[in-house]
N, C-alpha and C positions, 0 to 999 in steps of 0.2 A: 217321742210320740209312741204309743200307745194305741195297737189295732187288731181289734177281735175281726177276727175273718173267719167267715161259715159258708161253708158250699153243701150242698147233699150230694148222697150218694146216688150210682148208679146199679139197682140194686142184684142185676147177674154179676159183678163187680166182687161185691164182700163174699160171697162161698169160695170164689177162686184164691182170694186175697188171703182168708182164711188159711185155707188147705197149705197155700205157699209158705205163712212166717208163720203155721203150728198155733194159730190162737183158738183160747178155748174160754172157756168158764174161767179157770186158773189165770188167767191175763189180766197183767195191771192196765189201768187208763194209759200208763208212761210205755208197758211194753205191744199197747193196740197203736199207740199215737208213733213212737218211736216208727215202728214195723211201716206204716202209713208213709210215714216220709222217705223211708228206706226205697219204698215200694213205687215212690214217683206218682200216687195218687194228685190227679190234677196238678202236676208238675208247673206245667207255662202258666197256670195262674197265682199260684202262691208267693207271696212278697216276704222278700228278706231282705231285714234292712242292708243297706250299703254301710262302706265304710264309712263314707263320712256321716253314718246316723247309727252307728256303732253303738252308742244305749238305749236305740229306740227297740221294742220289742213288739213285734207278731206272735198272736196267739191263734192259730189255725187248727181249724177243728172240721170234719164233719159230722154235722150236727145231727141228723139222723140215722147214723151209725148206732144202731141200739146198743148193742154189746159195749162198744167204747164211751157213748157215754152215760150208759149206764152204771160201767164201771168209773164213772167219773163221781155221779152221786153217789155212789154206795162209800166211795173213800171221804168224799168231803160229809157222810150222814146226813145226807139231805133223802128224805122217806117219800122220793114220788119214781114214779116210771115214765111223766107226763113230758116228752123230751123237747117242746119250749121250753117245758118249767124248767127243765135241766138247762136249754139256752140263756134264760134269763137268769138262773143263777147263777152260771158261766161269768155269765158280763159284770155281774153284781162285785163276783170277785177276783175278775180281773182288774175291774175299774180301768177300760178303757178310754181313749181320747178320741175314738172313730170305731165304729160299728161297720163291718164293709161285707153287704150280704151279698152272695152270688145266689138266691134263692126264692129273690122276690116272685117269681111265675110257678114255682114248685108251693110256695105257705105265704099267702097275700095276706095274711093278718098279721102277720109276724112284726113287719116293722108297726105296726097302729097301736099294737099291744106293748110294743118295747118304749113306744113316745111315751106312754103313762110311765114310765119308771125309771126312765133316763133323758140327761137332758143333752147330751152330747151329739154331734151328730151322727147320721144314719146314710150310710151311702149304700147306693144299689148298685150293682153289676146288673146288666140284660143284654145278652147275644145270643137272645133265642127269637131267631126270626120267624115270629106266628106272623104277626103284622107288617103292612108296611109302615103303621106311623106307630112310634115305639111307646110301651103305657106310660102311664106315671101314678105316682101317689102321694101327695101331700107330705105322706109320713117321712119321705123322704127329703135329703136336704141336698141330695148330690145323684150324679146319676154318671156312668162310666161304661164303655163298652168296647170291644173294639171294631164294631159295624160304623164306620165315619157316619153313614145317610144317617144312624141310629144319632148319633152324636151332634149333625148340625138341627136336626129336629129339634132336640131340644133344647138347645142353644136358643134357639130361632121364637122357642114359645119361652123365654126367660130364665130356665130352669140350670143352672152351673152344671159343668159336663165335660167329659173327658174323655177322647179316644186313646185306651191303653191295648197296645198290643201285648201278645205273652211274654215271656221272657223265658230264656233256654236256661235250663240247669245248668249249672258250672260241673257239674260232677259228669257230663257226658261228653265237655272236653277231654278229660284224661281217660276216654275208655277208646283203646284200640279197634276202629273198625274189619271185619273182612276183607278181605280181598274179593275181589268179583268172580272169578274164579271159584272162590269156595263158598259162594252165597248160595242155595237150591234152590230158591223163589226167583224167576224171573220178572213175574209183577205182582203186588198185593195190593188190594184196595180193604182200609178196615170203617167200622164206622156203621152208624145207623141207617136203615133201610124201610122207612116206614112212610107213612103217610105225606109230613112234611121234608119226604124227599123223595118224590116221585123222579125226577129227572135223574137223580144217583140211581135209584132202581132199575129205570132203563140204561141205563148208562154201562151199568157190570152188566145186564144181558148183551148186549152188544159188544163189549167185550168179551167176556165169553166165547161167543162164535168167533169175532176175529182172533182169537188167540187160539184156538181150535185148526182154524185156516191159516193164522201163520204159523204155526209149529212154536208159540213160546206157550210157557205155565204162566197160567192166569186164576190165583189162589184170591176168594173175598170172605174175609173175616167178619162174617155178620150172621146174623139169623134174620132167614126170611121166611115169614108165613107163608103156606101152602093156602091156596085164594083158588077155587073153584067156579065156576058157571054150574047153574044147578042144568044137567042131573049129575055133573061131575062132582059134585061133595056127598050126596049119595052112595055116590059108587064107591066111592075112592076110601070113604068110611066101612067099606066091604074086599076092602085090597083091589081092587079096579079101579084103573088110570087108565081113561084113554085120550091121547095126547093132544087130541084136537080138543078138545074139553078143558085141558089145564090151563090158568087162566096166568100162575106165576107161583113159582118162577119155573123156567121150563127147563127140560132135561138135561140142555148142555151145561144152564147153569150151575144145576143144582149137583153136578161135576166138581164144579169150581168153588163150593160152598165148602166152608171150613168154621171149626168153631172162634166164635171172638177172643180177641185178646184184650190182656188189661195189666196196668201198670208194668213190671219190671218184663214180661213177659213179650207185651206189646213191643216195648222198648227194643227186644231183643230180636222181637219179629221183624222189625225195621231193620234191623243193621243184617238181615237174612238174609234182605228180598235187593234183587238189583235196581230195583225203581221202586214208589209208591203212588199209585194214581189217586189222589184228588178228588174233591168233587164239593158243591155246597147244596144247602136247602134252597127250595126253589124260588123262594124271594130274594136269596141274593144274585142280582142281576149288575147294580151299577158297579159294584164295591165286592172286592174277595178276601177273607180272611177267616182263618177257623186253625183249631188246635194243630190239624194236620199239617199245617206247612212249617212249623216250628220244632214239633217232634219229629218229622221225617227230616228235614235240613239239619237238625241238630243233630239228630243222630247217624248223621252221615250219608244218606243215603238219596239219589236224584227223585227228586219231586215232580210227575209231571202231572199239570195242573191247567184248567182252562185259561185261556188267554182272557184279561182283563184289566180292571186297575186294581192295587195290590196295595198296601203299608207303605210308606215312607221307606226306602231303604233295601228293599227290595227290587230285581231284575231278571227280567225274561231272560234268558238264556245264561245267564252267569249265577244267577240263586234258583231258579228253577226253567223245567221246561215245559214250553203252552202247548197246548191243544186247541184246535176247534173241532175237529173231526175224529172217529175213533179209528182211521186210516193213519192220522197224526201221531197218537198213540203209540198203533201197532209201529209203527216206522220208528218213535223213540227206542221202542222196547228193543227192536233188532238193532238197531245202534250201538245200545249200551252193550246189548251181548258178543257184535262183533269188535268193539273196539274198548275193553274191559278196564284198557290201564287210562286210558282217555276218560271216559266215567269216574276212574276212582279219582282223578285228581281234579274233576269238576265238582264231586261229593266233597270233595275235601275242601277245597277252594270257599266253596258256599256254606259248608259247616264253619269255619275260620269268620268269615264274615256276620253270619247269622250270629256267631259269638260273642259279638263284638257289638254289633248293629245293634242286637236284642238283647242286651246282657241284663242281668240279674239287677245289677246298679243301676241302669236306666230306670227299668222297670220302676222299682220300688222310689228314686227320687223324682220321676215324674208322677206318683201317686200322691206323696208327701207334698209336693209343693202345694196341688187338688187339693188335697184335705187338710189341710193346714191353713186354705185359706175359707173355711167353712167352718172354723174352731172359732 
C-alpha cells in the first residue's frame, strides 16, 4: 500500500528549523525533506511501514512548507507557486492507494477538490478539539483520530473511524537519557496558550506562583500575548505597566516565560527538564490524549499530567503522574528532586513501555488494516 500523508506546518516552526539544518534558496526537495525527518517534525504522527508491510511506502510531506515544496515543482518543471496545485500534483505522481490528510480544519476544500481528480480514498485525521461534535465532510471516506469521544461520534452517525494513538520514534530508544542530577530544568510546560486553552493558561499562572513558593524552577515554553484592560494598553504602549491593570499574563509569569521549542530542540528540551507538566484544550474533559504524553514518556522524562481516562495502555502512576490540584503538582515536582535515582528509573521504566505499547509497528498496521478496508 501506498499513502501520501500531508500535515501543515506550524509556522514559528520553519525559521527555527531553517536556521538549525542551514536551508536556503540552494536546498533540494530531498535535502528540506531529508533535514525534516532528521528534525522529528510531527514525529508521533508519521507512519512507517512495519516490517511485515516492508514494500508498502509513505510519502510524507508538509504541504505548506513553501520552500520545500516549492523546490519540489521547480525539480519536477511544473510552472505554478499555487501549493495545492503543487499538492495535487504530488498525488498525481505518486499515484497513491490512500490520501491521509492531517489538514482538513487548516484548507476545507482540499479534499472536494482532490475528489474531482482522484478516485482512491481520502482519509482525514482531526484532534483539534473546536467542538464538541467532531465535523465531517462527504469528501471524506474515513475519519481517524485519537480523541476516542471524536471517534465513537462518528462511528455512531455511520461514518468508518479509527482511534490511532501516536507512535514513539524508534530513534529515541537508542539515545542516552540525563541523569537527574544533571538535568537544570526542574519543570517545563511546552505548548500552545491561546484562546482554545484557557484552562492551560491558567494553569502555568498558578504554577508559576507555586513554584516561586516552593523554591523549584518552573520554565514554559510558549508565547503569551500581553492582554490589557484599557487604560492599561494605553499606557503600556507608552512603557507604563501598572500591575493592577495587567490583565495576562502577570509578572511572576512572565519570569517563567521562555521562547518555544520545536522539533530536535524540543526533544532535547525534554530529556533537560525533571518532569513535564501536561495539560489539554478545554474540551477535553471525558478523554486525555495529546502529542505531549508520547514525546515527553518517550523521551524519558516524568509526565505529570491531570488525572483522567487515558489510551489503552497507559497507567497513573507507572507511565505517568496525575494531578488534580497545583499542590499535586508542586508535591510531584519535590519528589522528583528529592529522590532523583527513584525518578530516573520510573522515566526509564515507562519510556521501555511507551516503546513497546506505542511502537512504530503498531501504529502504522492498525492504520493499514483502516485503510485497507476503504480500498
Amino acid at each position: 500500500m501506498k499513502t501520501y500523508q500531508c500535515i501543515h506546518n506550524y509556522p514559528p516552526h520553519i525559521p527555527a528549523f531553517e536556521r538549525r539544518w542551514g536551508i536556503g534558496d540552494h536546498s533540494t526537495f530531498a535535502d528540506i525533506h531529508e533535514a525534516l525527518l532528521q528534525d522529528g517534525y510531527a514525529s508521533v504522527y508519521r507512519l512507517i511501514p512495519s516490517p511485515r508491510r516492508a514494500d508498502d511506502a509513505v510519502f510524507f510531506v508538509v504541504w505548506n512548507y513553501e520552500r520545500l515544496q516549492k523546490a519540489w515543482a521547480r525539480e519536477k518543471g511544473l510552472d505554478t507557486d499555487d501549493l495545492d496545485e503543487i499538492r495535487y500534483a504530488q498525488i498525481e505522481d505518486f499515484e497513491p492507494d490512500i490520501v491521509y490528510d492531517f489538514s482538513s480544519f487548516a484548507s476545507s476544500d482540499f479534499a472536494s477538490e482532490l475528489r474531482r481528480r482522484y478516485t482512491g480514498p481520502i482519509v482525514c485525521w482531526n484532534g483539534f478539539l473546536k467542538d464538541d461534535d467532531p465535523p465531517v465532510n462527504p469528501a471524506y471516506d474515513g475519519y481517524v483520530s485519537l480523541h476516542r469521544p471524536y471517534v465513537e461520534r462518528w462511528r455512531a452517525k455511520g461514518y468508518p473511524a479509527l482511534e490511532l494513538q501516536p507512535g514513539i520514534d524508534p530513534a529515541w530508544s537508542d539515545i542516552d537519557v540525563p541523569t537527574f542530577s544533571d538535568r537544570p530544568e526542574d519543570l517545563i510546560l511546552y505548548g500552545q496558550i491561546t484562546s482554545h486553552f484557557k484552562g492551560r493558561a491558567d494553569l502555568t499562572r498558578d504554577v508559576a506562583h507555586a513554584a516561586s513558593a516552593r523554591g523549584f524552577r518552573f520554565t514554559c515554553h510558549a508565547q503569551a500575548k500581553r492582554r490589557y484592560r484599557r487604560p492599561g494598553g494605553r499606557l503600556a504602549r507608552y512603557g507604563i505597566e501598572l500591575p493592577f491593570l495587567i490583565k495576562w499574563p502577570d509578572k511572576t509569569l512572565r519570569q517563567c516565560l521562555s521562547p518555544p521549542l520545536y522539533g530536535i530542540e524540543l526533544y532535547e528540551g525534554i530529556r533537560q527538564s525533571k518532569a513535564v507538566l501536561n495539560n489539554f484544550t478545554d474540551l477535553s474533559v471525558g478523554f486525555h490524549s495529546n502529542m505531549r504524553i508520547f514525546e515527553t514518556i518517550g523521551n524519558g522524562t516524568p509526565l505529570v499530567t491531570p488525572k483522567g481516562v487515558y489510551p489503552d495502555g497507559l497507567e497513573d502512576g507507572i507511565d505517568y503522574l496525575s494531578f488534580e490540584s497545583v499542590e499535586d503538582i508542586s508535591n510531584h515536582v519535590t519528589r522528583i528532586k528529592a529522590e532523583p535515582e527513584a525518578a530516573h528509573a520510573h522515566a526509564q521504566r515507562a519510556k521501555a513501555r511507551m516503546a513497546e505499547t506505542f511502537s512504530k509497528e503498531r501504529q502504522y498496521d492498525l492504520f493499514f488494516d483502516f485503510a485497507s478496508a476503504l480500498v
